[in-house]
C-alpha positions in Angstrom: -11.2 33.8 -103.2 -12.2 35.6 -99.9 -9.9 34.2 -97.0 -11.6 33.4 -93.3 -10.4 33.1 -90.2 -11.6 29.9 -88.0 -12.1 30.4 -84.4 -10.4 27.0 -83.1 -7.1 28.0 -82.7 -8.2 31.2 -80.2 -10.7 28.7 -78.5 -8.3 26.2 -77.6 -6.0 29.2 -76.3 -8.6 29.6 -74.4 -9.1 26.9 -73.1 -5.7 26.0 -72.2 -5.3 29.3 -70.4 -8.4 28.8 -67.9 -6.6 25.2 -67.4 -3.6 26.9 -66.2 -6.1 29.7 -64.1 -7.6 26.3 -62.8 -4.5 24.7 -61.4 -3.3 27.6 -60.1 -6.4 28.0 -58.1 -6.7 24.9 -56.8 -2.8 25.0 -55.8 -3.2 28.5 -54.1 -6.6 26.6 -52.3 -4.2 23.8 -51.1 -1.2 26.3 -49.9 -3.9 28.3 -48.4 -5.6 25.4 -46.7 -1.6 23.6 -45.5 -1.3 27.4 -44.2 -4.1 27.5 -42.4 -3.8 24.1 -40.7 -0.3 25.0 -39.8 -1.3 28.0 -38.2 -4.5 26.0 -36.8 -2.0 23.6 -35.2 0.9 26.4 -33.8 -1.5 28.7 -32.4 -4.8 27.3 -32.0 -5.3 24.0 -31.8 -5.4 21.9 -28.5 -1.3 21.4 -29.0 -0.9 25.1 -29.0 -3.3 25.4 -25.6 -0.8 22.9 -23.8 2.4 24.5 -24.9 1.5 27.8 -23.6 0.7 25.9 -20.7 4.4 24.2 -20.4 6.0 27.6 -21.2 4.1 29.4 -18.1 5.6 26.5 -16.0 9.2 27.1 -18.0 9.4 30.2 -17.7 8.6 30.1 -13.2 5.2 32.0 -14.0 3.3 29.5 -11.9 0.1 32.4 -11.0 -0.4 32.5 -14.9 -0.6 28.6 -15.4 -2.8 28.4 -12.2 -4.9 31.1 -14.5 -4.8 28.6 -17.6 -8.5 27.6 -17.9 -8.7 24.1 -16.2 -5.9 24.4 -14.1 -7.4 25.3 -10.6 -9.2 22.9 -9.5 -12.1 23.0 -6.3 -12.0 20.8 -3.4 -15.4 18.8 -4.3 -13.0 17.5 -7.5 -10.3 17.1 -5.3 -12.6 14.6 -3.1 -14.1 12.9 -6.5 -10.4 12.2 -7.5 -9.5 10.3 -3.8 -7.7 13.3 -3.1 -7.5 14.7 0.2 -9.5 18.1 0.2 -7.0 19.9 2.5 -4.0 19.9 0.4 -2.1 22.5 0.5 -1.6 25.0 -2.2 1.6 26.2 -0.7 3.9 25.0 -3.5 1.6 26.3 -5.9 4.3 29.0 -6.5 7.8 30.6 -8.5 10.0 29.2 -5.8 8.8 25.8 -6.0 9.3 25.2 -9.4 12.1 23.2 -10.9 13.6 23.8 -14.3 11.7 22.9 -17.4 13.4 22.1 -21.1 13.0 20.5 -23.9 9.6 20.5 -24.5 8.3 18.4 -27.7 4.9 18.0 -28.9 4.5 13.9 -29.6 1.3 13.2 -30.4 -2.5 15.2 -30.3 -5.3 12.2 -30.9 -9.0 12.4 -30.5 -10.4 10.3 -27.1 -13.7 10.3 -25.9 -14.9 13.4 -27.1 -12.1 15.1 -26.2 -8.5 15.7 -27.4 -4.9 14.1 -25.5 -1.8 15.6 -26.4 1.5 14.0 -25.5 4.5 15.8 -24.6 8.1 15.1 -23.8 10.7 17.4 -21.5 13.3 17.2 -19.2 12.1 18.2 -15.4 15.3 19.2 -13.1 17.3 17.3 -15.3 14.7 14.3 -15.4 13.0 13.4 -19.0 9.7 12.4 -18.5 6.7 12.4 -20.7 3.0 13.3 -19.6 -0.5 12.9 -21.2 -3.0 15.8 -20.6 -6.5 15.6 -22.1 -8.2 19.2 -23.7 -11.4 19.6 -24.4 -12.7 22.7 -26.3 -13.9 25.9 -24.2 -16.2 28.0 -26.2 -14.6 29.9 -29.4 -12.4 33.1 -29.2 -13.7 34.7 -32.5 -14.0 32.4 -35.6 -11.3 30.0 -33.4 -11.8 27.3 -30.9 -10.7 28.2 -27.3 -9.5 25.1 -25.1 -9.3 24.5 -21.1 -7.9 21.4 -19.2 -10.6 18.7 -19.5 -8.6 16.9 -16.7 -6.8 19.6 -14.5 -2.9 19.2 -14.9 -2.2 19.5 -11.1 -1.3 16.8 -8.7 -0.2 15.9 -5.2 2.9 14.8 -3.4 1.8 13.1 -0.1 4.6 14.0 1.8 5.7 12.0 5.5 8.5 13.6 6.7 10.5 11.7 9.6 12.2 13.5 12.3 11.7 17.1 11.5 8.7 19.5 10.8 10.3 22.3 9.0 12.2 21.2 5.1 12.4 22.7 1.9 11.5 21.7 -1.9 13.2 22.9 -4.4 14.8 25.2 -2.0 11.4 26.9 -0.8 11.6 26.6 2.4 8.4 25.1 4.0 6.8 24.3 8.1 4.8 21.6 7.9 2.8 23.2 11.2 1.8 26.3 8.9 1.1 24.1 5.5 -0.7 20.8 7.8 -4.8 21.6 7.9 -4.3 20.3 11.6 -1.7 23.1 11.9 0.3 23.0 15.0 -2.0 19.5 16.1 -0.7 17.9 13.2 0.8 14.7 14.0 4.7 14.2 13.2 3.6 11.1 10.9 0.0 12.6 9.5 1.1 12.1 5.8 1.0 15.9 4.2 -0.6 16.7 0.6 0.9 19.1 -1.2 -0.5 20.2 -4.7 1.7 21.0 -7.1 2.3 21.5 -11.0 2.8 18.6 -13.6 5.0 18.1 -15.2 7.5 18.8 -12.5 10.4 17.6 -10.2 10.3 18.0 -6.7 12.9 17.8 -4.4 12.7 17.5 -0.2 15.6 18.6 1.4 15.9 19.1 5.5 18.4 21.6 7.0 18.0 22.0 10.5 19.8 22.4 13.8 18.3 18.8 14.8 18.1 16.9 11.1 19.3 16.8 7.4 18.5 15.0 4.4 20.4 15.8 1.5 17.4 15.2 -1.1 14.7 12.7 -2.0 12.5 13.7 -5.3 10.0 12.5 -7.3 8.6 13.2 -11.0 5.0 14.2 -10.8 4.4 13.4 -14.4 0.4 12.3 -14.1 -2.3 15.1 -13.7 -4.7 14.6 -10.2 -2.7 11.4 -9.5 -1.5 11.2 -5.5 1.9 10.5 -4.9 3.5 9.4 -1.7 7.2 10.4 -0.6 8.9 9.0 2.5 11.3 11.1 3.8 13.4 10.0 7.0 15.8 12.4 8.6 19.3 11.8 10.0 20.6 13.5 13.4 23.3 16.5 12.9 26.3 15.7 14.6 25.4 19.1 16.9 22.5 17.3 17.8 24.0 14.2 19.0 26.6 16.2 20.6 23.8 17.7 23.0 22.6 15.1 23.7 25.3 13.4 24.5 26.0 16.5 26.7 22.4 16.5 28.2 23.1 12.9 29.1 26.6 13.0 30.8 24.7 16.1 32.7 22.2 13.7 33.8 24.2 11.0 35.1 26.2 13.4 36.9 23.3 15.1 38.7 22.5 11.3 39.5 25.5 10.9 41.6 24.9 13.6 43.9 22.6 11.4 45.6 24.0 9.8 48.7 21.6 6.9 48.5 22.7 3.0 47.2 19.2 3.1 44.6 19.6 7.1 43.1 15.5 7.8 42.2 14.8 7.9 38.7 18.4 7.2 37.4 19.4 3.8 35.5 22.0 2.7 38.7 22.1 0.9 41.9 23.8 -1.3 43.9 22.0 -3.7 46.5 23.3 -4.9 49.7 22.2 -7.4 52.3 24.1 -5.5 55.2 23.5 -2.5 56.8 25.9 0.7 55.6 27.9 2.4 57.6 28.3 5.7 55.9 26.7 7.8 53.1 27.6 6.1 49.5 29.9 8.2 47.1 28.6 7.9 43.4 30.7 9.2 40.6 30.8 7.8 36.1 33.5 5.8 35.8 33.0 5.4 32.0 30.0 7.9 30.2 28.1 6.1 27.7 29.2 7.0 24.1 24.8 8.3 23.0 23.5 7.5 19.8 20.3 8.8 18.1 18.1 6.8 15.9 15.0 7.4 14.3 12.1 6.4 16.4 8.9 7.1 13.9 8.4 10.9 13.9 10.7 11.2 17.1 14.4 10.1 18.3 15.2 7.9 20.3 19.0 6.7 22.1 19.2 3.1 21.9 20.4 0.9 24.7 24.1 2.2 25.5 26.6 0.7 28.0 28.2 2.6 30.9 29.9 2.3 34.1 29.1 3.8 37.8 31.6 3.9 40.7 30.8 3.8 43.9 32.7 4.1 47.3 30.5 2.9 50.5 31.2 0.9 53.7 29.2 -1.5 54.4 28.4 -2.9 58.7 27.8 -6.8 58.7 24.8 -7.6 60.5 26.3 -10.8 61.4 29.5 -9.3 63.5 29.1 -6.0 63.5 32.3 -5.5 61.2 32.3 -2.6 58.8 34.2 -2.7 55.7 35.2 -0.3 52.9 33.9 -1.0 49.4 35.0 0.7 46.0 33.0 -1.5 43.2 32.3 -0.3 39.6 28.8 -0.7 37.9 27.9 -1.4 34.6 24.4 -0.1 33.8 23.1 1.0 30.4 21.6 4.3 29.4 18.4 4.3 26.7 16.3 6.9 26.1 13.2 9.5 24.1 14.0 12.3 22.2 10.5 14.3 21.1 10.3 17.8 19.1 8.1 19.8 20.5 5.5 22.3 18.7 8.9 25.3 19.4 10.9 22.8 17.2 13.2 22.0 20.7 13.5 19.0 22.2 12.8 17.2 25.1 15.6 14.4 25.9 14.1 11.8 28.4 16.1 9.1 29.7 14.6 5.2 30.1 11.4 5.9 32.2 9.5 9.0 30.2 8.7 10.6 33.1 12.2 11.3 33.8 13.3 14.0 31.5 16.7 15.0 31.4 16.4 17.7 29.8 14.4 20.3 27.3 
């Protein structure tokens, strides 16, 4: 008997071997396809646009983030958004930057056509979180390219009290040269600043007039306006010349041999006639404070004390008699910085000055 061989055993080899080929295939499709999303979502995708945005502003390389598609922004927008046209650019800059860390992707949803991706960090030491919304820009190759659908800068609508020249985040900055009514600008004409978000920015004032030791805020919210109130305190130099200025004042007031010295905050009245010049001298000098009068100074109502020697001739009998009588008076007074940054001390009436 002739033996033959069947061909079902080699077709189900077969058969299970293009299985195998099959699986494989569809698991290298699906390792190819988790790849390529990956790389989609850490390079390309609207997640990846805003990260390379945050680690511009990290890193202090604010000219390259201002470069970021959808980051500059023109003053028509800046009007569209209720934001002042004229704010300044001026902390648009390395220097005015605060520390950035800790950056974490938390969330990339669709909305409105668009795409918002949420992100955590740590601003100057603050944690905050911040929304920005993407849209897509064209395609860079077979890719998508992305821009800022809503730009990601903001404004801090600065009113500083009692000084024109403070710095943020240790940039030092003169409101005269930032203020679009430049040397005009009023000393409580709020100013708008643009500046980076997410970011911390601190106002500090140094001067030879006023300090503040630091008032900040979080801008966290792209094109949103935010106001900060900043109010100064006098330097103890400061109060010390004017206490000086007044004293000087006061003094120069006494050389007039008159009972009612012009322009000065003293007198004394008689009903008789004198007999010889009066001798005015300060018995006790008013001890000056300075207090925050809007954008100015002012000294607030102080006590003091005048002496004055005089004799005085009775109409009645023609008798003259000595008098040595103190006089309590009280001292108040303007302080206003001028455009120089000196100031101009005026004491009650303001047409008096004491001194510039």
């Amino acid at each position: 008997m002739k033996q033959v061989e069947t061909p079902a055993p080699r077709r189900a080899r077969l058969a299970v071997d293009l299985t195998l080929l099959a699986i494989v295939g569809v698991a290298l499709i699906a390792a190819l396809a988790a790849g390529g999303a990956t790389l989609y979502q850490q390079f390309y995708g609207p997640s990846a646009f805003v990260s390379r945005y945050l680690d511009l502003l990290s890193s202090g390389r604010a000219a390259d983030a201002l470069r970021v598609p959808g980051v500059s922004v023109d003053r028509e927008t800046l009007e569209q958004t209720g934001i002042d046209a004229a704010a300044s650019e001026a902390l648009l800059r390395h220097s005015a930057l605060s520390p950035l860390t800790d950056v974490t992707i938390e969330s990339e949803k669709p909305h409105d056509g668009k795409t918002a991706v949420t992100v955590s960090y740590t601003a100057g030491g603050h944690e905050g979180e911040t929304t920005f919304l993407v849209e897509q820009n064209g395609w860079a190759g077979v890719m998508p390219d992305w821009r800022f659908a809503t730009s990601p800068l903001a404004v801090v609508e600065l009113t500083l009290r009692g000084a024109d020249r403070f710095a943020v985040n240790g940039f030092e900055v003169d409101r005269r040269q930032v203020s679009a009514a430049g040397a005009d600008a009023a000393p409580l004409d709020p100013l708008p600043l643009l500046v980076f978000t997410p970011g911390l920015y601190s106002v500090t004032v140094d001067t030879a007039i006023s300090e503040s030791s630091g008032s900040g805020i979080l801008a966290d919210t792209p094109l949103a306006t935010t106001p900060l109130d900043v109010q100064t305190t006098p330097t103890d130099e400061f109060i010390e010349v004017v206490q000086q200025r007044v004293e000087e004042y006061l003094t120069q007031c006494t050389t007039q041999e008159v009972l009612q010295p012009t322009a000065c905050p003293f007198g004394l009245e008689v009903r008789n006639r004198i007999a010889s010049p009066p001798k005015w001298s300060i018995a006790a000098q008013p001890q000056v404070a300075v207090v925050p009068d809007g954008g100015h100074w002012m000294i607030p109502a102080t006590d003091a004390v005048a002496h004055v020697e005089v004799e005085i001739q009775s109409l009645f009998d023609g008798k003259v008699e000595p008098i040595a009588q103190d006089v309590p008076f009280q001292v108040n007074g303007t302080i206003v910085i001028l455009p120089d940054g000196s100031a101009s001390i005026r004491v009650g009436s303001p047409d008096d000055p004491v001194a510039d």
